[in-house]
Every structure is written in structure tokens, then in C-alpha cells.
SETIMAR-484426 format. One record per residue (C-alpha): residue number from 1; residue in three letters; x negated, z, y negated. Coordinates in steps of 0.1 Angstrom, whole numbers. Each point is the difference from the previous one (the first is absolute). Last residue first. Example, Ala and Ser with C-alpha at 12.3 -4.5 7.8 and 13.67 -1.06 7.14 Angstrom:
SETIMAR-484426
<2 'Ser' <-137 71 11>>
<1 'Ala' <14 7 34>>
This chain:
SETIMAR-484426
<259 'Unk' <-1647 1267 -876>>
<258 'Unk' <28 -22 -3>>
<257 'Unk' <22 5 30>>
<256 'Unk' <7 40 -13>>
<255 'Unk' <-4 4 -35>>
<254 'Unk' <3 -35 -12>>
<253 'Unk' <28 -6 19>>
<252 'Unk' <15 33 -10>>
<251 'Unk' <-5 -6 -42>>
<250 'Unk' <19 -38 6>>
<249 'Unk' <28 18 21>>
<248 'Unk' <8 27 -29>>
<247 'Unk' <-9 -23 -28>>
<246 'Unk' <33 -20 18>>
<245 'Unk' <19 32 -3>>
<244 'Unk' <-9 11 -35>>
<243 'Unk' <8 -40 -15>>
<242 'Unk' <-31 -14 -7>>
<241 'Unk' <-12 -2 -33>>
<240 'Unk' <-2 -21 -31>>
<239 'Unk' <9 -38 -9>>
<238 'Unk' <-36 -7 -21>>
<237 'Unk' <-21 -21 24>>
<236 'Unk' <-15 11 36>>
<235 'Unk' <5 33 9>>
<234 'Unk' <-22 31 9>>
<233 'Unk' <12 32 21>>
<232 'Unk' <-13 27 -24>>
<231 'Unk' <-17 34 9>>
<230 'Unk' <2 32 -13>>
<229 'Unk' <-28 28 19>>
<228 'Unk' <-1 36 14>>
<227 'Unk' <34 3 -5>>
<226 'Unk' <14 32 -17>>
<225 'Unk' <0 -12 -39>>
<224 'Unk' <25 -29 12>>
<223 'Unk' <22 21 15>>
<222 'Unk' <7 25 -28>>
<221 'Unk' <0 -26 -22>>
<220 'Unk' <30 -18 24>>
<219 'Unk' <-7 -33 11>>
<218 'Unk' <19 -33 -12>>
<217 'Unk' <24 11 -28>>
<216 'Unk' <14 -38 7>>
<215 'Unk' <3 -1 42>>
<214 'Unk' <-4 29 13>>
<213 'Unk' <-37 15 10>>
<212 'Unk' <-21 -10 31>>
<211 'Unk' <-32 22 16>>
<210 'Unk' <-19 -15 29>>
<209 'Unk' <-15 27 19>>
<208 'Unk' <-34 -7 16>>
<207 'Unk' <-22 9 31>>
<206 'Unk' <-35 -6 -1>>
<205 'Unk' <-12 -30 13>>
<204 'Unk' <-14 -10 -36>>
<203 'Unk' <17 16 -27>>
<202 'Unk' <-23 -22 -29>>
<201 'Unk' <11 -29 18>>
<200 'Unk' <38 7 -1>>
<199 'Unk' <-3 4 -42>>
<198 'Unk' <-17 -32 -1>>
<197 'Unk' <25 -17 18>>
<196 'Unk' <25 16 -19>>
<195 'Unk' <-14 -8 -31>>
<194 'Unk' <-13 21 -22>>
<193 'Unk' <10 2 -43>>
<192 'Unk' <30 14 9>>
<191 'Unk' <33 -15 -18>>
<190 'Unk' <21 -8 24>>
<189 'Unk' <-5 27 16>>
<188 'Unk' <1 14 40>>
<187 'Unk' <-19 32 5>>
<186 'Unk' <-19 1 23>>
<185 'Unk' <-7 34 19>>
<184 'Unk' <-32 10 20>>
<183 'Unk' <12 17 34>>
<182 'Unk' <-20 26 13>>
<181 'Unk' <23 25 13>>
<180 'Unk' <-6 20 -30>>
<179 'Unk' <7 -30 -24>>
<178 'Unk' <38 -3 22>>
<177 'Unk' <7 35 -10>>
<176 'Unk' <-7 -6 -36>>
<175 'Unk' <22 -30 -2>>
<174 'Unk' <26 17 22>>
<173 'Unk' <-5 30 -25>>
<172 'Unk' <9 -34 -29>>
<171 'Unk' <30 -8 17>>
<170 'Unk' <15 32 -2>>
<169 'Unk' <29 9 25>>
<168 'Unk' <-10 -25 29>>
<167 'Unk' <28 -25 15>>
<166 'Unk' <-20 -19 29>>
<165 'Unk' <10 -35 11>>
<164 'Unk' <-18 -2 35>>
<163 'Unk' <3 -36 14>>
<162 'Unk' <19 -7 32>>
<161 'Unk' <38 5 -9>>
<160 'Unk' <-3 -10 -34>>
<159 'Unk' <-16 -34 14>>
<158 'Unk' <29 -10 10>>
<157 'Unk' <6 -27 -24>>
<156 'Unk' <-10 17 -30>>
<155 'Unk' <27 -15 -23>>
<154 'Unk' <24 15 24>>
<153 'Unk' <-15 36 3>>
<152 'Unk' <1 2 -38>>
<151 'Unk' <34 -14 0>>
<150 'Unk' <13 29 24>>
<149 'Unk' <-15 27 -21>>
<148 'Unk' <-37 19 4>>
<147 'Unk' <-6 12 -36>>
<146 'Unk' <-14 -18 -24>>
<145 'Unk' <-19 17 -25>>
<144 'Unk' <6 21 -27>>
<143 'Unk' <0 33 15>>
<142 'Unk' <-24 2 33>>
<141 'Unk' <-22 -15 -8>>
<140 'Unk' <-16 -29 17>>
<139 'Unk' <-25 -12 32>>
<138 'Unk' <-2 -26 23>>
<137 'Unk' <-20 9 27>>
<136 'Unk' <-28 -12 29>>
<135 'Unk' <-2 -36 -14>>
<134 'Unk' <0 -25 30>>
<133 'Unk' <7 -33 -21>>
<132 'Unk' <32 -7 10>>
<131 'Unk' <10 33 6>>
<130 'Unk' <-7 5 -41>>
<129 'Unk' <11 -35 -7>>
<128 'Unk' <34 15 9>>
<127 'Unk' <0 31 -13>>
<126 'Unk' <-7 -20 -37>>
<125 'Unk' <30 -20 11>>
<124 'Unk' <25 27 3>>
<123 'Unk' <-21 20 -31>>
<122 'Unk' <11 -31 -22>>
<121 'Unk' <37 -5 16>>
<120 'Unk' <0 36 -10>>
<119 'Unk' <-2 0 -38>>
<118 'Unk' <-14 34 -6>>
<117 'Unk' <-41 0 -3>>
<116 'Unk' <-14 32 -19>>
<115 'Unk' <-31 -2 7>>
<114 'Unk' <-6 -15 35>>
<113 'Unk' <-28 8 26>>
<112 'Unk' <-11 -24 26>>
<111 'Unk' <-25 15 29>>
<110 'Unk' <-30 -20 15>>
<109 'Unk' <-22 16 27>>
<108 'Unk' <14 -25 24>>
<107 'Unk' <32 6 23>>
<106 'Unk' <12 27 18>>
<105 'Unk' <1 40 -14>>
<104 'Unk' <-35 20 -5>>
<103 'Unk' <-7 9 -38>>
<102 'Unk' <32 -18 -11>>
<101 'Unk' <25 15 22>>
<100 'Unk' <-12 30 11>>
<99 'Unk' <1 10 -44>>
<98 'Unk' <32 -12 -10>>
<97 'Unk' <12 19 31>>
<96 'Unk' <29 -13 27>>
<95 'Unk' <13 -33 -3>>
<94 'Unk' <36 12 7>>
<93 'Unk' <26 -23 -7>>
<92 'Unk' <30 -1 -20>>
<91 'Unk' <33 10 22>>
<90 'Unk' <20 -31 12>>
<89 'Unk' <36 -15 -6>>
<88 'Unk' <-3 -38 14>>
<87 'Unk' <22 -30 -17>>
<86 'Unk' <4 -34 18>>
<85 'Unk' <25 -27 -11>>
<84 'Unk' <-27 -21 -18>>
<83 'Unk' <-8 27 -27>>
<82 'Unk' <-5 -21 -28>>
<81 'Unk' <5 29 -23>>
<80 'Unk' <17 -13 -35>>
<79 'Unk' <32 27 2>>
<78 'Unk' <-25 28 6>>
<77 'Unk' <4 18 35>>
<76 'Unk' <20 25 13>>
<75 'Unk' <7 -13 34>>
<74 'Unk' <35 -13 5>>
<73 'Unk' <1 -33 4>>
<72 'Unk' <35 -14 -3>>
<71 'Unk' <-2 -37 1>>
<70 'Unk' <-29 1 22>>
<69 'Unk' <20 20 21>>
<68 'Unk' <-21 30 18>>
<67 'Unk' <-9 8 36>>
<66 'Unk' <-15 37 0>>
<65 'Unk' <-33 -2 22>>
<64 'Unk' <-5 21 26>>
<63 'Unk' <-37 9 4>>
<62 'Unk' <-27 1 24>>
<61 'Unk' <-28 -14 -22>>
<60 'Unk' <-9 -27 23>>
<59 'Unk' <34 -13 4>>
<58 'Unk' <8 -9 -38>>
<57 'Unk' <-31 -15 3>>
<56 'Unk' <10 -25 25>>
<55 'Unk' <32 -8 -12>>
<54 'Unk' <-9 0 -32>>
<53 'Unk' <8 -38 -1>>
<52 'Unk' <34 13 12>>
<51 'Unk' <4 29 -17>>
<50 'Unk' <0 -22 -33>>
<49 'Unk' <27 -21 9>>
<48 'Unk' <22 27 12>>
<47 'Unk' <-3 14 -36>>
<46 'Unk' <-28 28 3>>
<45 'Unk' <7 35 -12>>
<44 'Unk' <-32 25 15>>
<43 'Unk' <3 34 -8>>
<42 'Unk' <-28 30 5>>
<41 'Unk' <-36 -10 2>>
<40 'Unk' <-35 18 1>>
<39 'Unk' <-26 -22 -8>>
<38 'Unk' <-32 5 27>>
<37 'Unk' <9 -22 30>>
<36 'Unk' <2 -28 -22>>
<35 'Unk' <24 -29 21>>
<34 'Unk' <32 10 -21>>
<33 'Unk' <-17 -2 -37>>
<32 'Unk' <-14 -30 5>>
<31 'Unk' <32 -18 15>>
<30 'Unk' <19 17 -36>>
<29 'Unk' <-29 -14 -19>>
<28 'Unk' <1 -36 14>>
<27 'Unk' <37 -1 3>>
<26 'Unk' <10 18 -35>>
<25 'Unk' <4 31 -10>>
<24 'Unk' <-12 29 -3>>
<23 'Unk' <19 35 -8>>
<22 'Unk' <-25 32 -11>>
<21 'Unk' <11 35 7>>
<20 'Unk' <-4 26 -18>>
<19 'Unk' <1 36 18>>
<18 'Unk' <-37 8 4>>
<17 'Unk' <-9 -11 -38>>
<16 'Unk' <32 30 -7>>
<15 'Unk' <-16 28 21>>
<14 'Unk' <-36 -11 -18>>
<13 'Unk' <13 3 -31>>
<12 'Unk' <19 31 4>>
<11 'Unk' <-34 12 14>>
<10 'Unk' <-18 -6 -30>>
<9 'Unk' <23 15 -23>>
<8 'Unk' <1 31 18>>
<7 'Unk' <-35 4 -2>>
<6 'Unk' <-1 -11 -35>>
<5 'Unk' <25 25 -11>>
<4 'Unk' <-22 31 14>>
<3 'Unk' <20 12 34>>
<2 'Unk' <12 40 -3>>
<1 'Unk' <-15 25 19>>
């Protein structure tokens, strides 16, 4: 019997997500990368330089790093990576489910979802606040967002290699999903009458999923109609709002050390 299209479109997809591979760069990244147990890792190109303050590292994962020429390096990166003389081929990591994750993974009750949020450095630094502040998952779509890429893991100082970055197919049945498990989902706005404070109260101890659209369309009507509430970081004076990655770290303090 002949496969439906969709069937055989699905697993094309899924034999070509297991064949990518990602390359990181950078000391603190690449070091990162080479300690975790869990990321599965293929070339290493360090300038002698570089394998030296890896040293340590670079022995802890077991493997045999290709000694590069800083004049020459070879690793197939853009021409503006600051890659520090150390690039490190890996295979994207495996979380696991969407759903184990957030209903019983590490960390607080709190779970970060963004709409449609591609610039990288943002997401790198929004994973980082995440570990920071002990969120159990950052969450995004996973077509027009940004994928796990070498300046990703560099703007998020390592913390790509800790906290779960999970690609989901529809944002909006992760939304759905997340309401079964009991989470109550804020949506961040500009605009919202609430406050976040007063949005947090209302939830209680209950868990929460803090939802964060792009920069300039903000989130998604589709998004917006599926939280449970729209809330509002407020500012002092006319100059605007917070930049998505900084509303990122303000919305998890408040979620997690302030209440």
C-alpha cells in the first residue's frame, strides 16, 4: 500500500532534522559544548592557542581536535563570527517531549513561550535568563523562529547546553497543551490594561507560561486570543518598551523570585 504524501513528507523531515548539524563557536560555547554529556559532537578545529585553554575540556570529551591556522581557519563559519580559534561540529539536542518537559522537567513551574521571535542574539540571551532564573523551558515554533546556530549558542553563554529550547509545530497546540497541564498563560503587551504584577497575583502558586512576541508586530492574533490573560510590564515616562530579551528577564524575575 502506498504511503499518503504527508506521511512521507513527515519522515523526509525528520531524516533530514537528524542529519543537520549545527557548528559553535567560540571559547565559552565551544568549552560548553565539550563538557555536556548530552550534545552529540563530531569535529573540533581549535588554533593551537585555543586547544590550549581547552586543554582541559578538550580532554573531558575524549576527542581529537584538528589543529587549525588562525590565518586559515577553516570551519564554515560566517565572515563576522568571533570564533576565538575554536569551532565544534555537533548534532542539535534532544530535550525529549514538549509535553515531559514542561509538566515535570527541572526548574520552577514557569515555562517561556515565543511568537514568532528570529533574531538569535535575542533568544541567546532570553535562554540565558531562562537558567538564570530556573524556568523549566523556553519554548518557540518551529518555523519562524530561531533555530539553534552557533551565534545563538554564543550570545547564550552556555546556557544552550543546559536549558531546554523546544521547537513545537503549532505554537498555539503548545498553548493549549500547556492550559491542560495547568499552566495559566500571560501574554506579554504593551498595551494590556493589567500589569504584570497584577497578572502574577491573580495566578497565584500555580504554574505559569510567560508568552513573548517579536519585536514591532508584537504577538500574533492567533496568540494573543489563546492566553488566558495580556499583561503589560509598566514604564516610567513616554520612551516605550523593553527590548523582547530584557522583557524576557524582567517577566521571569517576577515570575519566579518575585512571588
Amino acid at each position: 500500500m502506498k504511503k499518503p504524501a504527508w506521511v512521507i513528507d513527515k519522515e523526509r523531515a525528520k531524516r533530514a532534522s537528524a542529519a543537520e548539524t549545527v557548528w559553535l563557536f567560540g571559547l565559552h560555547a565551544v568549552r560548553d559544548a565539550l563538557v555536556n554529556p548530552q550534545r552529540e559532537r563530531l569535529r573540533l578545529l581549535v588554533t593551537k592557542n585555543a586547544a590550549d585553554k581547552l586543554a582541559d575540556a578538550i580532554a573531558e570529551s575524549g576527542m581529537e581536535p584538528e589543529i587549525e591556522d588562525p590565518r586559515k581557519f577553516s570551519a564554515p563559519l560566517a565572515p563576522d563570527s568571533v570564533h576565538q580559534g575554536a569551532a565544534l561540529e555537533v548534532k542539535a539536542l534532544d530535550w525529549g517531549s514538549f509535553e515531559d518537559v514542561c509538566a515535570s522537567g527541572a526548574g520552577a513551574p514557569v515555562v517561556v513561550l515565543l511568537d514568532r521571535v528570529t533574531d538569535p542574539h535575542n533568544v541567546g540571551a532570553i535562554l540565558r535568563s531562562a537558567e538564570v532564573f530556573g524556568a523549566r523551558a523556553v519554548v518557540a515554533p518551529r518555523h519562524h523562529s530561531a533555530p539553534e546556530t552557533g551565534a545563538l549558542a554564543k550570545t547564550a553563554s552556555g546556557a544552550l547546553e543546559r536549558q531546554p529550547y523546544l521547537r513545537v509545530t503549532n505554537l498555539a497546540d503548545a498553548m493549549l497543551s500547556l492550559k491542560k497541564m495547568g499552566f495559566t498563560l500571560l501574554g506579554l503587551d504593551g498595551e494590556a490594561e493589567q500589569t504584570l504584577a497584577e497578572g502574577l497575583a491573580a495566578v497565584g502558586d500555580r504554574p505559569v507560561a510567560l508568552v513573548l512576541g517579536a519585536e514591532g508586530p508584537g504577538l500574533r492574533e492567533k496568540t494573543r486570543e489563546t492566553c488566558d490573560a495580556l499583561v503589560r510590564v509598566p514604564y516610567a515616562g513616554g520612551f516605550g518598551s523593553l527590548n523582547v530579551s530584557n522583557a524576557a528577564a524582567v517577566s521571569l524575575y517576577a515570575a519566579t523570585v518575585g512571588r
